[in-house]
C-alpha positions in Angstrom: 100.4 131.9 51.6 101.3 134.8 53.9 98.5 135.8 57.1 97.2 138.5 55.0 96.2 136.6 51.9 95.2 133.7 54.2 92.8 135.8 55.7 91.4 137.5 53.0 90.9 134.4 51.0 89.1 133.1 54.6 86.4 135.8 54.2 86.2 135.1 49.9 86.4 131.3 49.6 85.3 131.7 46.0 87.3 134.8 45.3 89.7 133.8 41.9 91.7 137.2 42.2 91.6 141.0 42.5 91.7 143.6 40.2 92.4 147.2 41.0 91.8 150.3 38.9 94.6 153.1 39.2 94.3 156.4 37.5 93.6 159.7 37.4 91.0 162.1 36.8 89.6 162.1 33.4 91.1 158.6 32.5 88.2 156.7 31.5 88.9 154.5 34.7 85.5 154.6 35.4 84.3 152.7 31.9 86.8 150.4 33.2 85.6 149.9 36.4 82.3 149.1 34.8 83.3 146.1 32.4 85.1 144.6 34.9 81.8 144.6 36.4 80.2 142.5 33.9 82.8 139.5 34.9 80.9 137.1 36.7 80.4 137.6 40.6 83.0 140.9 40.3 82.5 143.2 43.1 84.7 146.2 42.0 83.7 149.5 43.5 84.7 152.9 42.9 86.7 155.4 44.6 86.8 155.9 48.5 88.7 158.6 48.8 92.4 157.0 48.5 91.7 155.0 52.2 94.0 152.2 51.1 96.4 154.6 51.4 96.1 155.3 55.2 95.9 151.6 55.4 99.5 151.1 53.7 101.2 153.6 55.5 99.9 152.6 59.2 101.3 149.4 58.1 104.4 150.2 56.8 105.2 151.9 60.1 104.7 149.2 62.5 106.8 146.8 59.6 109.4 149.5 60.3 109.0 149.7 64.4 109.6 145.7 63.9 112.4 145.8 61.9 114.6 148.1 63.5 113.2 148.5 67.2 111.2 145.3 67.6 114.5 142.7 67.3 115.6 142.8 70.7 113.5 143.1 74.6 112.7 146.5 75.5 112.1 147.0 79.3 109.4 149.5 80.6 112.1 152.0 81.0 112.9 151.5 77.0 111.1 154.4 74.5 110.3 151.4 72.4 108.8 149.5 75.4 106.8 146.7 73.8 108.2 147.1 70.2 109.0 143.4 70.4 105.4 142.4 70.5 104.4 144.3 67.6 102.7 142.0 64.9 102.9 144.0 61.8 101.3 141.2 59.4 98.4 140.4 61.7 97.8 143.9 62.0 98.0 144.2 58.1 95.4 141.4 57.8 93.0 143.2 60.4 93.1 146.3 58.7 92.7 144.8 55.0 89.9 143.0 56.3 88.2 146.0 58.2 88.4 147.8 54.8 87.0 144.8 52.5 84.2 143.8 55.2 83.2 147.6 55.6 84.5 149.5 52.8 84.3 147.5 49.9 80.8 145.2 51.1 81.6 142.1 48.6 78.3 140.2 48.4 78.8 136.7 48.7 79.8 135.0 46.0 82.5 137.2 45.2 85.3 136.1 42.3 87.1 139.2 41.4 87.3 141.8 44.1 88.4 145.6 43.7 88.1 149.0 43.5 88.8 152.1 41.4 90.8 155.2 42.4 92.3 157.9 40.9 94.2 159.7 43.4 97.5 158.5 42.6 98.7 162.4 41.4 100.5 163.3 44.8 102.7 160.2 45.8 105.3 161.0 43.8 108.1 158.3 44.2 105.9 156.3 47.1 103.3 155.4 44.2 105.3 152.8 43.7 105.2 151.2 47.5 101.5 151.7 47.6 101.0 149.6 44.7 103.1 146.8 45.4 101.4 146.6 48.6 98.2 146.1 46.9 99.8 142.9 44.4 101.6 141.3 47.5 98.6 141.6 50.0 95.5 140.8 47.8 94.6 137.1 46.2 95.4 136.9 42.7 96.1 140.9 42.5 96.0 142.1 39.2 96.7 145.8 38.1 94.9 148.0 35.6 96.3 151.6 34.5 94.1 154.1 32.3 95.4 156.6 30.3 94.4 159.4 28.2 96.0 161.7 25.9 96.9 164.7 28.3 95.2 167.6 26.3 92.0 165.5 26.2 92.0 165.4 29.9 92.8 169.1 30.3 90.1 170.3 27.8 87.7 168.0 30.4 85.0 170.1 32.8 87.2 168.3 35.9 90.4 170.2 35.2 89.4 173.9 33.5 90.0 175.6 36.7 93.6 174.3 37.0 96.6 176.0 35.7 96.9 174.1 32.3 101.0 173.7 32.6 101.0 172.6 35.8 98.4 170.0 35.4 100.2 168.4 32.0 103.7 168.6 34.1 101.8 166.6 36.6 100.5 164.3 34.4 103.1 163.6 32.5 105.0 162.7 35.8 102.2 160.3 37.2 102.3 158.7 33.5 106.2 157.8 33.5 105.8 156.9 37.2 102.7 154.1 35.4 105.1 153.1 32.8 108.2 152.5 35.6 105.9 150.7 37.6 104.1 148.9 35.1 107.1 147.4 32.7 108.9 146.2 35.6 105.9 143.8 36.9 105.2 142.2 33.3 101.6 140.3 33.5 100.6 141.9 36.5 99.8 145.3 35.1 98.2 146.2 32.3 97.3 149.9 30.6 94.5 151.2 28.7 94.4 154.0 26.7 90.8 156.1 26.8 91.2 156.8 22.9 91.2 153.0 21.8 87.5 152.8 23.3 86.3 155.5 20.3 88.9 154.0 17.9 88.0 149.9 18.3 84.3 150.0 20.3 84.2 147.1 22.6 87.1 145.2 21.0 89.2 147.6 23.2 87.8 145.6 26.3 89.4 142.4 24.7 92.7 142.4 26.4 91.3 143.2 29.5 88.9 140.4 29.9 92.0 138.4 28.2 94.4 139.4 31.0 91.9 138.2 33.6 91.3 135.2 31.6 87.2 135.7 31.2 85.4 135.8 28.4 84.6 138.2 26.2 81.1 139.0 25.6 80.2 142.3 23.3 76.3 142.3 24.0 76.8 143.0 27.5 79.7 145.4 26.8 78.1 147.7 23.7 75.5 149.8 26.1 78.5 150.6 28.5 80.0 152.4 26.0 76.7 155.0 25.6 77.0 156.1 29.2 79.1 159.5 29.5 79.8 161.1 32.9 78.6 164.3 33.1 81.9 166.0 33.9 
């Protein structure tokens, strides 16, 4: 088990896995964040503004300043003085756990732990990096992508004061980049589409709550599917 998972799984002893929402706006990632909630002892909270982000990228930097300047001694008179020390997984496991200890707040308890975000529009090809650093540094990480038919989300009260083509060129681009990512890590990733909810009711939570192996249970889904957002 790598530092990071070691100490993440030091500050959840009952955690089973995590479970992360990625999507945009309009989605239906929030309904989704919701029935994940039902799961026993989940802790999945909603959107903080892409922070994870930050976290990835301060990371992958000092994993760079390792790799390629930290290899060899550098003297005081070096510009990488001290690049040798540099401890880029401890410093990934501090940071991660900073941001679930203050950030995220799991109550004790916690089996599946996570977070919803839908500011995964501006990436471009890094989505890709950002995600995979979220499977390979979280327990049991687990993937779930929401989708919704693009003139849906354009007719929404979010998006009316965006330039329709540019939006559905953007979309359509954050979609392939989904489908890329998600084919290529088969049972890690999974996608829901926002028009199944309306066509099978709560069956459509079925194979999420399969994919995370917990059970399905339609009396405590059915009044999730009431609540509309008012945007």
């Amino acid at each position: 088990m790598s530092v990071i998972r070691q100490r993440l799984t030091a500050l959840l002893p009952e955690l089973r896995g995590s479970v992360f929402v990625v999507g945009y706006a309009r989605s239906g990632s929030t309904l989704v964040q919701a029935v994940l909630n039902t799961m026993s002892g989940a802790h999945v909270a909603g959107e903080n503004f892409a922070a994870i982000e930050g976290i990835w990228r301060a990371v992958a930097s000092v994993r760079r300043l390792k790799a390629e300047q930290g290899q060899t001694l550098r003297p005081a008179h070096d510009p990488w003085h001290g690049a040798q020390n540099a401890d880029p997984e401890a410093f990934a496991a501090d940071l991660l756990a900073a941001f679930v200890t203050h950030v995220l707040r799991p109550p004790p308890g916690t089996r599946w732990l996570g977070f919803k975000e839908i500011r995964y529009t501006s990436q471009g090809a890094e989505l890709a990096a950002l995600l995979d650093f979220l499977l390979d540094s979280f327990p049991g990480a687990r993937i779930v992508m929401t989708e919704r038919p693009r003139a849906e989300v354009l007719d929404s009260g979010l998006w009316q004061a965006w330039d329709r083509a540019q939006v559905d060129a953007l979309l359509a681009e954050t979609e392939a980049q989904f489908q890329s990512f998600r084919l290529a890590r088969p049972g890690r990733v999974l996608r829901i589409r926002h028009e199944d909810w309306a066509r099978l009711g709560v069956e459509a939570a079925r194979p999420l709550l399969e994919f995370l192996d917990e059970p399905f249970r339609p009396e405590v889904l059915s009044p999730l599917l009431q609540n509309r957002l008012p945007h």
